[in-house]
N, CA and C atoms of all chains as a GROMACS GRO file, in nm:
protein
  579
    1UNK      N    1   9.282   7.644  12.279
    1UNK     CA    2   9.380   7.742  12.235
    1UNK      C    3   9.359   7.776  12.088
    2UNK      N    4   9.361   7.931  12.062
    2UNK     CA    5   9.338   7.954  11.930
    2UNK      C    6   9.456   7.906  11.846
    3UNK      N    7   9.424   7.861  11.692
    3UNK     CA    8   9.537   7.797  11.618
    3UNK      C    9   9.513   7.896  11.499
    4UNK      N   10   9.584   7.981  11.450
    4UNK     CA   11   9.532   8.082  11.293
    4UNK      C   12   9.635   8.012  11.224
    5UNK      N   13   9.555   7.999  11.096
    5UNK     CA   14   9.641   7.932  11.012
    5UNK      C   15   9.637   8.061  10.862
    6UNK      N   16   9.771   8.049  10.767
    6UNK     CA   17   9.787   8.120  10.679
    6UNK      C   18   9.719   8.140  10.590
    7UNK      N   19   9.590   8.172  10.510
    7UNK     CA   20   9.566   8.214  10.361
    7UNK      C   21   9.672   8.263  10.252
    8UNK      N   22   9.658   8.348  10.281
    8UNK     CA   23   9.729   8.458  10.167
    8UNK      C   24   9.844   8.435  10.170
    9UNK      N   25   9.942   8.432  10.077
    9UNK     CA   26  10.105   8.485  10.061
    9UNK      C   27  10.121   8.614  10.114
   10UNK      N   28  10.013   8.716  10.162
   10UNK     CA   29  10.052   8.795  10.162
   10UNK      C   30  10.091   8.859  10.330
   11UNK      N   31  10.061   8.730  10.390
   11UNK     CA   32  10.119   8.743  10.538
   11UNK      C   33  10.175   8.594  10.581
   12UNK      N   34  10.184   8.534  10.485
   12UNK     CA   35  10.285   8.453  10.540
   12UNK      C   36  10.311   8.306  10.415
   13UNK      N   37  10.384   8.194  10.424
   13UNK     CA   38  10.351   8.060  10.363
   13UNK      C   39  10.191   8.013  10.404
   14UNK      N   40  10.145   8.013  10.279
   14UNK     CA   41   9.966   7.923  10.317
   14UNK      C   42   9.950   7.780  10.432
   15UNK      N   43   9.933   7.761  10.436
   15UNK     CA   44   9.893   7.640  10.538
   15UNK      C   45   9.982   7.613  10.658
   16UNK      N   46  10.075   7.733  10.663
   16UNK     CA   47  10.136   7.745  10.770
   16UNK      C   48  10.108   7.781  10.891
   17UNK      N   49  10.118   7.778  11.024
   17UNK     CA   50  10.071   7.867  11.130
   17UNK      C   51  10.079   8.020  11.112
   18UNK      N   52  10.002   8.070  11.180
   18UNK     CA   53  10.022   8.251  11.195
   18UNK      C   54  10.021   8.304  11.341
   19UNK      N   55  10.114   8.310  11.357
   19UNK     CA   56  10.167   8.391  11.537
   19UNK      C   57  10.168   8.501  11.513
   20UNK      N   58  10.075   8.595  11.538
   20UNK     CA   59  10.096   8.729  11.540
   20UNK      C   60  10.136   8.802  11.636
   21UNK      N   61  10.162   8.939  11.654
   21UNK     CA   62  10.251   8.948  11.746
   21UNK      C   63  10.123   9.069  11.826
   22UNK      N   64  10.200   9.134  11.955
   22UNK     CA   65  10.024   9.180  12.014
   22UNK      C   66  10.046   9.308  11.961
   23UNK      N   67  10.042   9.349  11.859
   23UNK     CA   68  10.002   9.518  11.778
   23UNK      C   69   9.951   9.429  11.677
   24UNK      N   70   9.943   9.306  11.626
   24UNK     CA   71   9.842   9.245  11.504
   24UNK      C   72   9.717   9.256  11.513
   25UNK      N   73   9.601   9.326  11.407
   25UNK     CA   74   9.465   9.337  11.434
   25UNK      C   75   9.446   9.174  11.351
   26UNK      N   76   9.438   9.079  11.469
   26UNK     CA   77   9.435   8.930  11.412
   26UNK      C   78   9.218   8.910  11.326
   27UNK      N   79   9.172   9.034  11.376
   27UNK     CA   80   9.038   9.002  11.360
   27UNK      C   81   9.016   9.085  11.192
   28UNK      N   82   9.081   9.194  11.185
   28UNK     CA   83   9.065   9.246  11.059
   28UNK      C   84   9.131   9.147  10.979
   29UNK      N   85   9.251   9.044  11.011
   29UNK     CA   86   9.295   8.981  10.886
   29UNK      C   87   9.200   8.852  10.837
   30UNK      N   88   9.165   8.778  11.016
   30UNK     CA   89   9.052   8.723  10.986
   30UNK      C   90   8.904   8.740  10.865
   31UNK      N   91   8.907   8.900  10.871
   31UNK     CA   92   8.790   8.971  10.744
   31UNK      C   93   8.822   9.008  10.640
   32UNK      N   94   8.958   8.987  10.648
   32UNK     CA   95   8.991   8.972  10.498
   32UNK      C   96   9.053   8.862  10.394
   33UNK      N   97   9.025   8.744  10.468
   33UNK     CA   98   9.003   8.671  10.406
   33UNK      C   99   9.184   8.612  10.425
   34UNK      N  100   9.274   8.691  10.506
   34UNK     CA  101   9.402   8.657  10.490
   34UNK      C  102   9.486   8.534  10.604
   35UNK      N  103   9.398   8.495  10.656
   35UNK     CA  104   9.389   8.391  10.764
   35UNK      C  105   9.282   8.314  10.844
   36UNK      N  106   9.261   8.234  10.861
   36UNK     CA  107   9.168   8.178  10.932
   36UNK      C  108   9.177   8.109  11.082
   37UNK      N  109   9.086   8.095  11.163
   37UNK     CA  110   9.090   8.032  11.260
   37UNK      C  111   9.084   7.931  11.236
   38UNK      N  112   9.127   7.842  11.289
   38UNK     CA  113   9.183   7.731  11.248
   38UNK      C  114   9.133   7.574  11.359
   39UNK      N  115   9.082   7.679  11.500
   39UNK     CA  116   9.059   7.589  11.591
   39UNK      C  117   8.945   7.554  11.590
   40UNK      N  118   8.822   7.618  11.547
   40UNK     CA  119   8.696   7.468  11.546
   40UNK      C  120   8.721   7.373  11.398
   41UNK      N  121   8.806   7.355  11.357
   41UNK     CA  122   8.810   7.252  11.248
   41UNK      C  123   8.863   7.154  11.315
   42UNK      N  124   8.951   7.137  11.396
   42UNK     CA  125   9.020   7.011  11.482
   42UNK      C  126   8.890   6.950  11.533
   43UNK      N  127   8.946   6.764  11.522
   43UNK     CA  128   8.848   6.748  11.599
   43UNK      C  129   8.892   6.698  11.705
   44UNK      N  130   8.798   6.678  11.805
   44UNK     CA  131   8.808   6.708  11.899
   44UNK      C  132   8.909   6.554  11.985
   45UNK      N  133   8.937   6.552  12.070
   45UNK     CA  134   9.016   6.436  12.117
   45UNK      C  135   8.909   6.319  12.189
   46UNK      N  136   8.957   6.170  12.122
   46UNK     CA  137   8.885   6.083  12.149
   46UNK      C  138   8.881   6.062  12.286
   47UNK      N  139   8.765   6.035  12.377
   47UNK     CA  140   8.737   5.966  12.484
   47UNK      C  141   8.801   5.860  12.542
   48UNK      N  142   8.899   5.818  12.577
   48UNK     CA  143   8.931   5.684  12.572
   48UNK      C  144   8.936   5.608  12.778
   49UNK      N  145   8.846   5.729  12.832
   49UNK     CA  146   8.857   5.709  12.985
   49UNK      C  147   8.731   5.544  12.976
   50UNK      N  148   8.777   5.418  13.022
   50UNK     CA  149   8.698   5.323  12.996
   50UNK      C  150   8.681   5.289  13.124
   51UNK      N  151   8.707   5.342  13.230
   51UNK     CA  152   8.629   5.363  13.357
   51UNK      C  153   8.493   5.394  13.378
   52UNK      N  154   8.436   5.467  13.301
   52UNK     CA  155   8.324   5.536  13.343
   52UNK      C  156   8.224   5.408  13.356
   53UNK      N  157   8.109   5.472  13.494
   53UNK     CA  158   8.029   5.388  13.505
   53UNK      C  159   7.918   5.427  13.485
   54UNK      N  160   7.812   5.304  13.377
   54UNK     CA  161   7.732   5.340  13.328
   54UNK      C  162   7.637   5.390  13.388
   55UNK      N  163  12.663  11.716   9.072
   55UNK     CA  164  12.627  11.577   9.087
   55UNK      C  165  12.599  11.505   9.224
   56UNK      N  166  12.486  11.451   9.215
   56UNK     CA  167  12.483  11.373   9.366
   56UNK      C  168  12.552  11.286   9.360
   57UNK      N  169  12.668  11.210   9.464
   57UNK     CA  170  12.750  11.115   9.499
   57UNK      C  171  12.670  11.001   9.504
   58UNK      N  172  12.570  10.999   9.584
   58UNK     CA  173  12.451  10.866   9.569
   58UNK      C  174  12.375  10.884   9.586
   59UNK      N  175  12.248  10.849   9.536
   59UNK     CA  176  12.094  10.848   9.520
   59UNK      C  177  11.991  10.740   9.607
   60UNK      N  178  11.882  10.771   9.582
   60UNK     CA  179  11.799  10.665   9.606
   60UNK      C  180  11.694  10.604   9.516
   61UNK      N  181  11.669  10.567   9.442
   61UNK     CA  182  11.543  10.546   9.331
   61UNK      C  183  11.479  10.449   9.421
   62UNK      N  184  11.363  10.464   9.435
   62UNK     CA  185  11.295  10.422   9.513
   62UNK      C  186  11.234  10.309   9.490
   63UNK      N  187  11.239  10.178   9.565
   63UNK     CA  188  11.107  10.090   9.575
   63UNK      C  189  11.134  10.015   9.728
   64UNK      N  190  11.018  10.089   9.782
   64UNK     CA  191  11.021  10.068   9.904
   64UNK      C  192  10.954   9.929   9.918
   65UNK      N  193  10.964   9.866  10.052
   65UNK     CA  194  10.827   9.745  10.076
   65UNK      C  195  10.782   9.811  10.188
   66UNK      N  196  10.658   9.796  10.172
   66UNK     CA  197  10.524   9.797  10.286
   66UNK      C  198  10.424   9.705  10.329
   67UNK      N  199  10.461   9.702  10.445
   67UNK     CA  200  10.312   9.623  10.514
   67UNK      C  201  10.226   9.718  10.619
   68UNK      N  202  10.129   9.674  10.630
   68UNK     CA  203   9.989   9.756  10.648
   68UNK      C  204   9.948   9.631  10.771
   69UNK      N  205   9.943   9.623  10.919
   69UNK     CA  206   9.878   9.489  10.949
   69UNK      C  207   9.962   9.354  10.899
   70UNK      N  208  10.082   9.335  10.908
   70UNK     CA  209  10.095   9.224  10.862
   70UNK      C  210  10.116   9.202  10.726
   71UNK      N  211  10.028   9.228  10.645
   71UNK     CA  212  10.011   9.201  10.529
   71UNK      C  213  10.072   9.335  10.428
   72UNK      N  214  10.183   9.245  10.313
   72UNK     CA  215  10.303   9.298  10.267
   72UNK      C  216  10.169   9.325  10.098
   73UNK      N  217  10.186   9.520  10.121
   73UNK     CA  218  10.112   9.551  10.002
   73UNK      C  219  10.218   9.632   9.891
   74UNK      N  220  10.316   9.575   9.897
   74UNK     CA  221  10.407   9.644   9.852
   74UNK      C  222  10.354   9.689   9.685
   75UNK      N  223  10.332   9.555   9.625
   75UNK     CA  224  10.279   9.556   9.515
   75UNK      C  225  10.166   9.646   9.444
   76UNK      N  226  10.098   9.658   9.569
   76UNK     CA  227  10.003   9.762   9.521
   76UNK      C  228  10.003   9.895   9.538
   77UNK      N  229  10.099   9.953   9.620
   77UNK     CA  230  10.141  10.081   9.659
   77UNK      C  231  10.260  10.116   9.530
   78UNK      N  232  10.236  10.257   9.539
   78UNK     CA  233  10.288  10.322   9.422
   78UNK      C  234  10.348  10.475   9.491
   79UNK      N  235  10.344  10.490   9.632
   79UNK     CA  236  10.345  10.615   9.678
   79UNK      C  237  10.370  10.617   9.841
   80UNK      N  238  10.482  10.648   9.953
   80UNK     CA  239  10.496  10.620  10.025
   80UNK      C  240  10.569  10.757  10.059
   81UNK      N  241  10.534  10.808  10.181
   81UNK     CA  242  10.608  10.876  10.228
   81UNK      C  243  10.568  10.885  10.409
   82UNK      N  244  10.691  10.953  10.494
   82UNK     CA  245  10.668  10.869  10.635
   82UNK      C  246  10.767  10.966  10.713
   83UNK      N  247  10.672  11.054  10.755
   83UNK     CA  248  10.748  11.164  10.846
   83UNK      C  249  10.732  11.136  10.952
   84UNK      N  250  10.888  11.169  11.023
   84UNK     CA  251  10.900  11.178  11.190
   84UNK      C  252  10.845  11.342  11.221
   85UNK      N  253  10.789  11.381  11.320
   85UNK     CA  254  10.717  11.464  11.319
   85UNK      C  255  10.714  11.484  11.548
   86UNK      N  256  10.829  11.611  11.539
   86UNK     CA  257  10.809  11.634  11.701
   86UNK      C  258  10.759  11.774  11.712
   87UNK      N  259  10.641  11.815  11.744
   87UNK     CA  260  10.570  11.915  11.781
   87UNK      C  261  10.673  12.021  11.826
   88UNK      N  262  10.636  12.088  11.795
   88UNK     CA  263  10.706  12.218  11.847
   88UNK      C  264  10.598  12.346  11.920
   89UNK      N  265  10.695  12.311  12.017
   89UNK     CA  266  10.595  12.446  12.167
   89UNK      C  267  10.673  12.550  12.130
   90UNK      N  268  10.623  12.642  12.117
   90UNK     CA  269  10.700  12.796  12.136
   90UNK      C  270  10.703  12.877  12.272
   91UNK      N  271  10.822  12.878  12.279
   91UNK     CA  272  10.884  12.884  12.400
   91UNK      C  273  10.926  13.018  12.413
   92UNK      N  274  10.927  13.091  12.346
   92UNK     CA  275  10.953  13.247  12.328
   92UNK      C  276  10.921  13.298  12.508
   93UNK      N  277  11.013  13.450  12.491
   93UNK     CA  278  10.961  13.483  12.652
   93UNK      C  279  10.942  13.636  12.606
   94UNK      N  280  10.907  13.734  12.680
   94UNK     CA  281  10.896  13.905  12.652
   94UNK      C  282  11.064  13.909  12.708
   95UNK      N  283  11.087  14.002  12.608
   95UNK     CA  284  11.254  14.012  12.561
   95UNK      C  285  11.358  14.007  12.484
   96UNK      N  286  11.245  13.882  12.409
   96UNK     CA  287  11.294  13.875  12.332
   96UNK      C  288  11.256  13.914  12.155
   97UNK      N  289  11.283  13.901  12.066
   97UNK     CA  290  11.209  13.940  11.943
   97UNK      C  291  11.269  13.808  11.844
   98UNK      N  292  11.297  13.738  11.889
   98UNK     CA  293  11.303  13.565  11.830
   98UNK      C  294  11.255  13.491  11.898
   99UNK      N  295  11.197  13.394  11.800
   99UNK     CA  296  11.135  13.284  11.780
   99UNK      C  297  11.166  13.155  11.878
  100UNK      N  298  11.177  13.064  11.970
  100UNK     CA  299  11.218  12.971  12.027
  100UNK      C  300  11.150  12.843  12.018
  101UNK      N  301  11.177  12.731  12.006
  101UNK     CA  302  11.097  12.607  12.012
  101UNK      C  303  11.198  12.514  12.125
  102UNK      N  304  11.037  12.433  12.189
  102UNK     CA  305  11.103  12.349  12.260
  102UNK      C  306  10.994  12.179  12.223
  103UNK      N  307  11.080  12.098  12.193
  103UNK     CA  308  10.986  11.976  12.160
  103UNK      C  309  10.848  11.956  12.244
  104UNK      N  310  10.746  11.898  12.149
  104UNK     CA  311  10.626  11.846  12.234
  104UNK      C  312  10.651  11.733  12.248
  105UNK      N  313  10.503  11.651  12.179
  105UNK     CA  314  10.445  11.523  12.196
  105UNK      C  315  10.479  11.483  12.004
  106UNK      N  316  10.509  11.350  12.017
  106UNK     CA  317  10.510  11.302  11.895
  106UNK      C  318  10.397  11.345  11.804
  107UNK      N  319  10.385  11.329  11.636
  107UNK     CA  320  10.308  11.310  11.616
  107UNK      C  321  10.337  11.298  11.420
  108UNK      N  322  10.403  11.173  11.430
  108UNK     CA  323  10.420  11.081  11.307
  108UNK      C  324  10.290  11.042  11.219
  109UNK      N  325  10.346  11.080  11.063
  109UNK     CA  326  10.277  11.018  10.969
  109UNK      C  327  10.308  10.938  10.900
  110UNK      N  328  10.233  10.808  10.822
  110UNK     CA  329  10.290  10.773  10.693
  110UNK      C  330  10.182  10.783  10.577
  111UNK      N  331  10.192  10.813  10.482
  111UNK     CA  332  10.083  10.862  10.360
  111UNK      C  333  10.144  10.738  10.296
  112UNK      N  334  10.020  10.719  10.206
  112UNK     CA  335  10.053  10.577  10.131
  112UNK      C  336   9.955  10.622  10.003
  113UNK      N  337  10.019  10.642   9.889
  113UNK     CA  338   9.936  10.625   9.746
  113UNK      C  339   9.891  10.475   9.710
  114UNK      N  340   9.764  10.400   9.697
  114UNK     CA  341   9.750  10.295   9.633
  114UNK      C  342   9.672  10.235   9.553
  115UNK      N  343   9.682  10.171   9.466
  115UNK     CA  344   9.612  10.135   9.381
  115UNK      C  345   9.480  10.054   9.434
  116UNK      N  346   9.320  10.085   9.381
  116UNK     CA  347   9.247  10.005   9.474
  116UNK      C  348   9.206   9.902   9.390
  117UNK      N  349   9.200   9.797   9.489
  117UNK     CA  350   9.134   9.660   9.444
  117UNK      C  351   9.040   9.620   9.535
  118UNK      N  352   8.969   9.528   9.480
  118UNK     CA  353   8.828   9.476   9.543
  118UNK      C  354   8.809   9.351   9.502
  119UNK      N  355   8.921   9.282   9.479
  119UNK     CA  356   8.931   9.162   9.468
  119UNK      C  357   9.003   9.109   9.597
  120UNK      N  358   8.998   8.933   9.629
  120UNK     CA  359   9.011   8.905   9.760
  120UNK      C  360   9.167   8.941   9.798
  121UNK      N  361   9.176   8.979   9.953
  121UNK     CA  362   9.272   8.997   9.987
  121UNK      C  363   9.339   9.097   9.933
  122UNK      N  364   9.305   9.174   9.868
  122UNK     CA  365   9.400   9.282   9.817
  122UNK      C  366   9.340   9.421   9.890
  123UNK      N  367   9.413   9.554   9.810
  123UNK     CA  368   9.330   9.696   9.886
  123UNK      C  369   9.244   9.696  10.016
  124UNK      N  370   9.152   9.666   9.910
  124UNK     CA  371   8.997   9.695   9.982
  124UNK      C  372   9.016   9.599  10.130
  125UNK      N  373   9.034   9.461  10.085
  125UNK     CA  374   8.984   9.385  10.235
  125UNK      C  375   9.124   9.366  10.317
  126UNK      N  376   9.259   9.442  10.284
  126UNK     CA  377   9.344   9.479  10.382
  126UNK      C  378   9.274   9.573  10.481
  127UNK      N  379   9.236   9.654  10.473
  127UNK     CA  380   9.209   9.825  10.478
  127UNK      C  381   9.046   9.864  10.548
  128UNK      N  382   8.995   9.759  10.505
  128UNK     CA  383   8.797   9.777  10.529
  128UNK      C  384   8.811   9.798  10.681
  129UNK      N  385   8.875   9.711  10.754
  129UNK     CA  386   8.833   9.631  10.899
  129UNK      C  387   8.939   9.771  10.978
  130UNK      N  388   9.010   9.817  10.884
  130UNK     CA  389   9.138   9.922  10.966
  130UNK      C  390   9.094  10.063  10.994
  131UNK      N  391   8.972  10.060  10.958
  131UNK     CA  392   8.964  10.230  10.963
  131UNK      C  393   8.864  10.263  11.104
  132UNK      N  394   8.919  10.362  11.159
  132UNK     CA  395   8.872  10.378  11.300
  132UNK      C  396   8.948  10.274  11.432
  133UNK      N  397   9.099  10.265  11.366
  133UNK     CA  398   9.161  10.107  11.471
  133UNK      C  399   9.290  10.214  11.468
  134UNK      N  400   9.342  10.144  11.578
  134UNK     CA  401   9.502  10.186  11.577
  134UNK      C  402   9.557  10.015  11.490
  135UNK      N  403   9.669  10.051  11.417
  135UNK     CA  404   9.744   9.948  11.347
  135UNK      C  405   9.854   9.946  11.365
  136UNK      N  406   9.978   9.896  11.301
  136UNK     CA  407  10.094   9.919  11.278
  136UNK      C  408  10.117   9.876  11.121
  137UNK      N  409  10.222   9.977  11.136
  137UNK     CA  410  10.220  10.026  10.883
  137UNK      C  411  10.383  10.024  10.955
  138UNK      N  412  10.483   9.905  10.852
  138UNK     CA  413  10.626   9.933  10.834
  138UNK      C  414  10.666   9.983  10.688
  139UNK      N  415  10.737  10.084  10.672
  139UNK     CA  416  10.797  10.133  10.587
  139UNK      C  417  10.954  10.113  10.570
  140UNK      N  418  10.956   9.960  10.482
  140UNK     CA  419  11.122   9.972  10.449
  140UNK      C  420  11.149   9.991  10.335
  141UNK      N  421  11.283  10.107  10.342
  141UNK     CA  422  11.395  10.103  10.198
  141UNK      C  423  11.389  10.046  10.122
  142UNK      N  424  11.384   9.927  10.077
  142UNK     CA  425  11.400   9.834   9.978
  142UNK      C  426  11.267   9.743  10.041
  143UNK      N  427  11.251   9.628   9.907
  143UNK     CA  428  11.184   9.544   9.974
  143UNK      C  429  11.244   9.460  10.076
  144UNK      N  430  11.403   9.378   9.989
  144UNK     CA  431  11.436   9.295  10.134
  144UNK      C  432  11.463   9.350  10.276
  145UNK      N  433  11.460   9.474  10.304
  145UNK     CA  434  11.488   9.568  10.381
  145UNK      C  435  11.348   9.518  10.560
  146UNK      N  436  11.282   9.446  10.442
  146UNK     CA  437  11.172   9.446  10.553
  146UNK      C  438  11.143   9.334  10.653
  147UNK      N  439  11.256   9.243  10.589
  147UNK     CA  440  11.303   9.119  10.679
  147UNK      C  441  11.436   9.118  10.719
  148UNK      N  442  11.546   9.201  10.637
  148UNK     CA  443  11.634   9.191  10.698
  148UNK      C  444  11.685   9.364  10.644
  149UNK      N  445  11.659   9.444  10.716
  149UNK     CA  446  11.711   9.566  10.738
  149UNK      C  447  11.853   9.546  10.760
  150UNK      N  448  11.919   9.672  10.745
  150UNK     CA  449  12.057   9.706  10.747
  150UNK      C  450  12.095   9.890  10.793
  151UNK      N  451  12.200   9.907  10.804
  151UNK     CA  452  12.251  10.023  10.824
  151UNK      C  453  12.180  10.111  10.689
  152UNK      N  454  12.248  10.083  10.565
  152UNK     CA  455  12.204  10.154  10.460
  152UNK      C  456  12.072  10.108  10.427
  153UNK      N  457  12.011  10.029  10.496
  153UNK     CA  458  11.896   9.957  10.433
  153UNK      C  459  11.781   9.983  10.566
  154UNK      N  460  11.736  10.083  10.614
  154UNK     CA  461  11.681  10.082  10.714
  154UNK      C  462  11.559  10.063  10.752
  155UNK      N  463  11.479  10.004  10.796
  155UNK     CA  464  11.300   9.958  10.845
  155UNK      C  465  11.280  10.074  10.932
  156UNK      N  466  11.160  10.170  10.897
  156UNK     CA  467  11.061  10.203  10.982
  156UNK      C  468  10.951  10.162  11.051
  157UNK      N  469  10.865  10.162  11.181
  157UNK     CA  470  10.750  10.056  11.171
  157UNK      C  471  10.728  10.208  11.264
  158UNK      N  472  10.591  10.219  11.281
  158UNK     CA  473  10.513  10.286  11.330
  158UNK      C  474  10.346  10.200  11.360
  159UNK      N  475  10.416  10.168  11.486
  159UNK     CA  476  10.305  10.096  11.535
  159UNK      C  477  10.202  10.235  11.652
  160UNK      N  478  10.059  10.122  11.670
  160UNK     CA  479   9.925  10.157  11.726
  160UNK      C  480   9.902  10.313  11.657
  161UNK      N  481   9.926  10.335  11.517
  161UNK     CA  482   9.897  10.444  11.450
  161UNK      C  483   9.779  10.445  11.390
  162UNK      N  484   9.668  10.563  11.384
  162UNK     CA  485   9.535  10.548  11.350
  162UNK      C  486   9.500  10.581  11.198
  163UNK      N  487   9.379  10.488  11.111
  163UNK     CA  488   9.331  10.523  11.011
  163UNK      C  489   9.284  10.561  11.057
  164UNK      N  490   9.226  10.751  11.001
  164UNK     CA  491   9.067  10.807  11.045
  164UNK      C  492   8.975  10.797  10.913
  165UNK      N  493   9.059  10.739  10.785
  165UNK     CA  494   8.952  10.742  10.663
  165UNK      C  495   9.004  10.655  10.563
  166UNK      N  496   8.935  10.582  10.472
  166UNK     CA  497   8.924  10.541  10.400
  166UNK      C  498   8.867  10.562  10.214
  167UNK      N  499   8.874  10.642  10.148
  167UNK     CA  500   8.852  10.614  10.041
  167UNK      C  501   8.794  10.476  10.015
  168UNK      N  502   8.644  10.492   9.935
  168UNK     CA  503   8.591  10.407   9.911
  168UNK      C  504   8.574  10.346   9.798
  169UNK      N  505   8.546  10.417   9.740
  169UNK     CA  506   8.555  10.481   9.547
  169UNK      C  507   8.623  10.607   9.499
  170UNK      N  508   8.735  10.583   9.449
  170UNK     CA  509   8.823  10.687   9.371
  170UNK      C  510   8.816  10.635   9.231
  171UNK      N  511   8.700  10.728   9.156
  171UNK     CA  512   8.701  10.706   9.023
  171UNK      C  513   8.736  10.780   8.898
  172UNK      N  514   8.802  10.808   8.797
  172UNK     CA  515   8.797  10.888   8.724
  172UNK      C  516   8.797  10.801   8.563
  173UNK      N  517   8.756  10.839   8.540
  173UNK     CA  518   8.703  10.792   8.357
  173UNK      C  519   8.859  10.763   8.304
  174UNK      N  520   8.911  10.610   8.270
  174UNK     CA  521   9.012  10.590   8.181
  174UNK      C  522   9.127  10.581   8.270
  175UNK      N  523   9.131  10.636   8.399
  175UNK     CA  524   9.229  10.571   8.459
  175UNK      C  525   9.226  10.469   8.586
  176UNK      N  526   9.383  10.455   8.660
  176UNK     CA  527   9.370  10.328   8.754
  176UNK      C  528   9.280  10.398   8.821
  177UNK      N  529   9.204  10.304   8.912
  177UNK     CA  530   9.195  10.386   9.094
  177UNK      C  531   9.296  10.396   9.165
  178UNK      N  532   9.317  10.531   9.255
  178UNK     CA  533   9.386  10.539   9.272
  178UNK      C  534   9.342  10.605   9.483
  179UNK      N  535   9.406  10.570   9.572
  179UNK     CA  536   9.363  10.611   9.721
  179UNK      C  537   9.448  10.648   9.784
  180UNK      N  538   9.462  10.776   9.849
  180UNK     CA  539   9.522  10.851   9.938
  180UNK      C  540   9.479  10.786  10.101
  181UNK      N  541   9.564  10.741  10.188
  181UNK     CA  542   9.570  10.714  10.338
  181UNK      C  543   9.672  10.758  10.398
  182UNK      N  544   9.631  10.831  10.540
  182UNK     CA  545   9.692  10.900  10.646
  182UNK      C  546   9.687  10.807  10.731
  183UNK      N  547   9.769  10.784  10.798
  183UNK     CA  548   9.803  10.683  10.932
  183UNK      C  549   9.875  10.784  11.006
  184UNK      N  550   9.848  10.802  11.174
  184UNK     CA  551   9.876  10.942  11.221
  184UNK      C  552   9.886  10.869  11.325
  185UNK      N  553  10.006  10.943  11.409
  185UNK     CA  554  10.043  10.899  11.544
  185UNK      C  555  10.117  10.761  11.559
  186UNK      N  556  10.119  10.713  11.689
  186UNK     CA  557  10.132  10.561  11.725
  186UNK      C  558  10.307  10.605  11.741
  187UNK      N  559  10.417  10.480  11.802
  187UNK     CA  560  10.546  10.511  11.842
  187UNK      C  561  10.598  10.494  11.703
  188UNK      N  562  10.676  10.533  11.700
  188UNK     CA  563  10.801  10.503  11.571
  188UNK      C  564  10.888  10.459  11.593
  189UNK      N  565  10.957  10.324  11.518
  189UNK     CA  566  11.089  10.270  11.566
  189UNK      C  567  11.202  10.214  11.421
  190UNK      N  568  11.261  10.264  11.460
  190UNK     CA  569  11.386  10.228  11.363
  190UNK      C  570  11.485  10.086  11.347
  191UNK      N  571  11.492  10.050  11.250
  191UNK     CA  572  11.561   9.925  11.255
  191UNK      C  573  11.703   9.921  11.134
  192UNK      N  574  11.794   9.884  11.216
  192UNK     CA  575  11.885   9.887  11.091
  192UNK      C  576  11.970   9.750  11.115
  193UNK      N  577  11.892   9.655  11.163
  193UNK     CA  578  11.970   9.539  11.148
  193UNK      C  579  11.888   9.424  11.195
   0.00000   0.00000   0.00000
């Protein structure tokens, strides 16, 4: 699931989430530097299935 | 004497992003086509409404530093957007009767100003945003 997180003051508090709504061009704000995607920085969730056979 | 006025400082956002600061020039017509409806018989004029077709013009100062003018605006031209035009600035989170929000959403840039230069003064950029629905908010 995509996660955009805030840059700029000028669309929202910084390090806050950004929910845009569906008339938001989420890709032009992306190019301007006023938000970022946010979801390949997570990492990813640990393995912890200890079933598996080798 | 006028009873009450308006001196203006509107807020604007463009996409989300509140350029109030850098705009210096706003204006935002409702705009219903007019068919002429005239028939033989008559020797006046008749109109009957068309199809929408709303503007908002925006004077602004250009920048090309991050996040400002330029990289609001680069990615918008040739897109439908949505541009709100409120009364006041707080007007644009919390509108009112006397305090009213315009938004004119999926409205198109067809141009951009790239360089507006003149010797000794600001830059300065003219944008047309044309079409898209118009909606009113007063609360």
């Amino acid at each position: 699931m995509t996660m955009l997180k805030v840059v700029s003051p000028r669309v929202g508090e910084p390090g806050t989430e950004f929910v845009p709504d569906e008339h938001t061009n989420v890709e032009a704000l992306i190019a301007g530097g006023f938000i970022v995607d946010d979801t390949r920085t997570k990492k990813p969730a640990k393995n912890t299935n200890t079933n598996e056979e080798i | 004497m006028a009873t009450s006025t308006y001196l203006p400082s509107p807020g604007v956002k463009i996409n989300n992003v509140d350029v109030s600061d850098q705009c210096q020039g706003a204006v935002i017509t409702q705009v219903q086509t007019a068919l002429n409806s005239s028939s033989f018989g008559s020797t006046d004029s008749f109109y009957v409404t068309g199809m929408t077709n709303h503007t908002i013009e925006l004077e602004m100062y250009m920048s090309y530093a991050a996040t400002e003018t330029y990289a609001t605006l680069a990615a918008l031209v040739g897109t439908q957007t949505t541009v709100i035009l409120a009364t006041t600035a707080t007007a644009l989170t919390t509108p009112s009767a006397t305090a009213p929000k315009f938004t004119l959403t999926n409205c198109y840039l067809e141009e951009l100003p790239l360089i507006n230069a003149t010797m000794g003064e600001l830059s300065v950029i003219s944008l047309t945003f044309q079409g898209g629905t118009l909606t009113t908010a007063t609360s």
